[in-house]
C-alpha positions in Angstrom: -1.3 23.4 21.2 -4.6 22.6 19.0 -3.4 25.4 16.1 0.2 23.6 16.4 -0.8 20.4 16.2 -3.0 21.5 13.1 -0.8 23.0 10.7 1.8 20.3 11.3 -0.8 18.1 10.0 -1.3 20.4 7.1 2.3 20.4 6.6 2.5 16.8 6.4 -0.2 16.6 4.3 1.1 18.6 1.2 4.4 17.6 1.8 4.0 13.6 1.6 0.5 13.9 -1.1 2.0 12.3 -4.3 4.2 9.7 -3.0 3.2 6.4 -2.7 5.0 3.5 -0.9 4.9 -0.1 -2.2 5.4 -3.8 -0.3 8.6 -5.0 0.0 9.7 -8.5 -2.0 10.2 -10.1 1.6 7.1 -8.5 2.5 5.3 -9.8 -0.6 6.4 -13.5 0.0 5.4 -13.4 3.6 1.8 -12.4 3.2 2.0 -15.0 0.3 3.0 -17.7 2.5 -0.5 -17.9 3.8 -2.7 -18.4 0.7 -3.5 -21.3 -1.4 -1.5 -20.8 -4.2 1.3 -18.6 -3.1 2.9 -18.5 -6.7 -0.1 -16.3 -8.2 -0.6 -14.4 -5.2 3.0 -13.7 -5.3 2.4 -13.0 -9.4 -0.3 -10.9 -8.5 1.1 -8.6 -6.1 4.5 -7.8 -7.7 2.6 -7.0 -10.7 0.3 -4.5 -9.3 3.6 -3.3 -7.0 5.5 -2.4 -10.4 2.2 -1.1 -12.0 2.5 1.1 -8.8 5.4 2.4 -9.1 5.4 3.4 -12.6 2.7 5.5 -11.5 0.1 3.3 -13.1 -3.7 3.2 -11.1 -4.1 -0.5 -9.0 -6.9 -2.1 -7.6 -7.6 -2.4 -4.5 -10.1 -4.6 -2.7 -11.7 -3.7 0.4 -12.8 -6.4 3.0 -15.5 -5.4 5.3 -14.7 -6.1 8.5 -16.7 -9.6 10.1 -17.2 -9.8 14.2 
């Protein structure tokens, strides 16, 4: 079951390597909602999302999680 389980992970992991999924526009406008100035956050992240999919490096921060 282990070596099964394994080489479908394998599989998966060669097979979906270079592609790279993006937010969608509705998705984009929702997390937007939320912030101070939805406009440039809305700016900002279709710009990196099209800089994304021309294949382009982003940036992306990382918040440390608080408790």
């Amino acid at each position: 079951m282990k070596l099964a389980l394994s080489l479908f992970a394998l599989f998966a992991l060669f097979t979906f390597d270079d592609k790279s999924y993006s937010l969608t526009n509705y998705q984009i406008t929702k997390i937007c909602k939320k912030e101070k100035r939805p406009s440039t956050c809305k700016n900002n992240l279709l710009e990196k999302k099209y800089n994304l999919q021309k294949g382009n490096q982003i940036e992306i921060p990382v918040i440390p999680y608080k408790r």
